[in-house]
N, C-alpha and C positions, 0 to 999 in steps of 0.2 A: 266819468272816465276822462272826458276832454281836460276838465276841470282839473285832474289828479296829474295830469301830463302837463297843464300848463303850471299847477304847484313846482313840478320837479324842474322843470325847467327855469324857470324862474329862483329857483333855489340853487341852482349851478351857475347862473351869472355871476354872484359875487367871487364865489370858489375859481372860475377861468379868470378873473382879474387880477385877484392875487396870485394867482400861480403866474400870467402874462406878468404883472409886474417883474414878480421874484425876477421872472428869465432875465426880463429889460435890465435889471440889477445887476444880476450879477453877471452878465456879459460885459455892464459897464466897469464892472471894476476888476474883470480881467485884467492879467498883465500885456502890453503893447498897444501901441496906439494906432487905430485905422488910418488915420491919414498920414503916417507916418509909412504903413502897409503898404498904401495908394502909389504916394509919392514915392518909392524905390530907394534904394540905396544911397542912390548917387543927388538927392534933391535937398534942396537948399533948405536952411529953417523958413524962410521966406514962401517958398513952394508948400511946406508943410502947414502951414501958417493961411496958405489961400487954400487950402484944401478942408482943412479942418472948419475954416469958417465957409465953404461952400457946404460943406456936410450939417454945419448946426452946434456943431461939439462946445462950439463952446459958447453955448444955453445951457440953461439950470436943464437939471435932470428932469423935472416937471414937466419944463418945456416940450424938451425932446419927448419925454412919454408921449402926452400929448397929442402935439404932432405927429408922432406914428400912428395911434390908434385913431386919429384922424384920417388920416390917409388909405390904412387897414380898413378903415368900414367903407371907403371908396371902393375896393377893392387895388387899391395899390400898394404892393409889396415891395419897391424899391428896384435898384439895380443892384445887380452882383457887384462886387468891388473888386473882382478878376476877370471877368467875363466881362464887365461893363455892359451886359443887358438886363432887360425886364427881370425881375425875379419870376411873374406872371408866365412869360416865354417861357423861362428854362421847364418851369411845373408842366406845362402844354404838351409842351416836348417832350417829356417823360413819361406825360401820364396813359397814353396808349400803350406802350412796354409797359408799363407796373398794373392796369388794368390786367390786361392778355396775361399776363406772367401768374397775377392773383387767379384769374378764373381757370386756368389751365392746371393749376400747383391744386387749387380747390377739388378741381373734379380728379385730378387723377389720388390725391390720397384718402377722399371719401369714398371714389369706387374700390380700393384698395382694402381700406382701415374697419370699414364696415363690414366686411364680411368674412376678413381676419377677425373681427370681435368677436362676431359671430359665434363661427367656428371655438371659441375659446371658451367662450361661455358653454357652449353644446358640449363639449368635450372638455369641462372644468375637469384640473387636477392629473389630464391625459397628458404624454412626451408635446402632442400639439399645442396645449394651453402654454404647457412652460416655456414651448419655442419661441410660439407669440411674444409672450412675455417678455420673455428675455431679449429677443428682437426689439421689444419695444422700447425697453429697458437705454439697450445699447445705442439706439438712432436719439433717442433723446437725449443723453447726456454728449453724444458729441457736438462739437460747437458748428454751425450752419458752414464757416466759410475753410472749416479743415474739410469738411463731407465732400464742397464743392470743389476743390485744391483735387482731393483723390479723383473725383469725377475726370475732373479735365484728364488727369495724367493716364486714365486705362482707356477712356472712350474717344477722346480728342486728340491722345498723343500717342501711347500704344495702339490701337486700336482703328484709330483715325474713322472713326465713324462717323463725330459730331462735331458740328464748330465750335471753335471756342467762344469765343464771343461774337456779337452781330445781335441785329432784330430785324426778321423781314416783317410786313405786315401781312393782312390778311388777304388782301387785294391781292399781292404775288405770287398763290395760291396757297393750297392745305399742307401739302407737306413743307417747304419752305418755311411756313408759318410755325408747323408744329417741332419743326427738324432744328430751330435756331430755342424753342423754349424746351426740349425734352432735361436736357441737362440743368438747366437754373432749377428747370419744375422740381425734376428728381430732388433736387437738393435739398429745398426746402420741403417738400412732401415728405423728406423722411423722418423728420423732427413731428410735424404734422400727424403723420399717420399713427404715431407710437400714442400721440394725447388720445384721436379720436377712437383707436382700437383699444386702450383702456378705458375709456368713457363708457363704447360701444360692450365693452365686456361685463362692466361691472351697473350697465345698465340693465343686459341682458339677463346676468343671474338671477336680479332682483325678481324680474320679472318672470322668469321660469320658473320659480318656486309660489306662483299666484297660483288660488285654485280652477278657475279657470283654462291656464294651462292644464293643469292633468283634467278639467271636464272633455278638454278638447280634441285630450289622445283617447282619452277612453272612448270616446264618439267614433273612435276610428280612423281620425285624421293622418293622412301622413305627415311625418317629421318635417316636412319642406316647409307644407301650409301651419305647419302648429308655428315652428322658429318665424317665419316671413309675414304671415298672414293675420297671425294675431300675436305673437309675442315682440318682432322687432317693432310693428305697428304704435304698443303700446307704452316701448323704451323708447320712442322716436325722441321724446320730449324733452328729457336731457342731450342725448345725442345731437340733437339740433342747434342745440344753444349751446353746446362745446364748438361745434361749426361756426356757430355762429362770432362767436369771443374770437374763435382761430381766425376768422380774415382779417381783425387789428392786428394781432398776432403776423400773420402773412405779407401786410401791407410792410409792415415793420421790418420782415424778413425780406421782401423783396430789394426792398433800400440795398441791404448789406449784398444780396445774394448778385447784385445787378452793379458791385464795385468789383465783385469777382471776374465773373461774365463778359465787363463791359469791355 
């Protein structure tokens, strides 16, 4: 096993290289020149000229690869070129909101989405299944940062329930905490819930049609323990690993969901 894990790993080194290259590429052959960016409007070719040789630009492309991926396996990521600090800082600084935002967005659409699947599978082909469905349907095709747009205008602006933007920590206490992510959570949870409650459905069918299930009602079981006790137990395993994919997925969303918010 160890041995299979250290094959696969070792088989993705070369593939992040070339994919880091590609990026390093073709950023450099973007149109505009950083130090041109740095220097402002108003700066001399002379300014632009000490700027671009503080930066390296004008080193072979080699070079500069290089030296970043030098510096990268130090763990230095540079400065911002507008912010002028750490690239390392700004990440620190974020990653408490996008952590909290991830685990918050997680639980609240798998306690959601699961037992909407649930229900869909139990009641395949009923006005419920198709609601499901079609709910699910509709949350996933709309785009993350129009859901979040609506959000703000009924909850934050009509409504005035919610902040718009803000992040208290956890320290500040629970609802503070929970009162500043309900809205980013929602937002993303609803994209979220529509994958895990089809997953959660079309794992469930599979599975209630096992013999097993009908040994289990015939035993007498009630429908609670047959769907929970042994049938969702035994769908768990794809379900799990749509969860699982979903937090790259989440991470990803949070980015966008936290330029809304911010």
């Amino acid at each position: 096993m160890l041995a299979y894990v250290a094959r696969r790993i070792a088989a993705t080194i070369p593939v992040v290289g070339v994919v880091v290259f590609t990026v390093f590429l073709l950023l450099h052959q973007a149109p505009g020149d950083p130090a041109a960016i740095i220097a402002g409007d108003s700066a001399s070719p002379d300014d632009i000229a000490r700027i671009r040789l503080q930066l390296g630009l004008e080193r072979s492309l080699w070079v500069q690869f290089g030296e970043w991926v030098a510096k990268l396996s130090h763990g230095d990521l540079g400065q911002s070129i507008y912010s002028h600090t750490p690239v390392t800082h700004m990440i620190a600084q974020s990653a408490g909101p996008t952590i909290a935002l991830t685990i918050v967005t997680t639980a609240l659409a798998v306690l959601i989405a699961v037992p909407l699947g649930v229900m869909a599978a139990w009641r395949a082909g009923s006005w419920a299944d198709h609601a499901v469905m079609v709910a699910g349907v509709a949350c996933f095709s709309l785009p993350v940062f129009l859901t979040g747009y609506a959000l703000i205008y009924v909850f934050a602006q009509k409504l005035a329930l919610l902040p718009v933007q803000g992040y208290m920590p956890l320290r500040e206490g629970l609802w503070p905490f929970l009162r500043h992510l309900i809205l980013p959570s929602a937002c993303l949870a609803s994209v979220y819930i529509a994958l895990v409650a089809r997953m959660t459905r079309a794992a469930m069918l599979e599975t209630l049609g096992e013999d097993y299930i009908r040994t289990a009602r015939a035993k007498g079981l009630g429908e609670a323990a047959v769907l929970l006790v042994h049938a969702l137990k035994n769908a768990a395993v794809p379900i799990v690993t749509v969860i699982g994919l979903g937090i790259a997925f989440l991470i990803g969303g949070v980015v966008v969901t936290e330029s809304v918010f911010a």
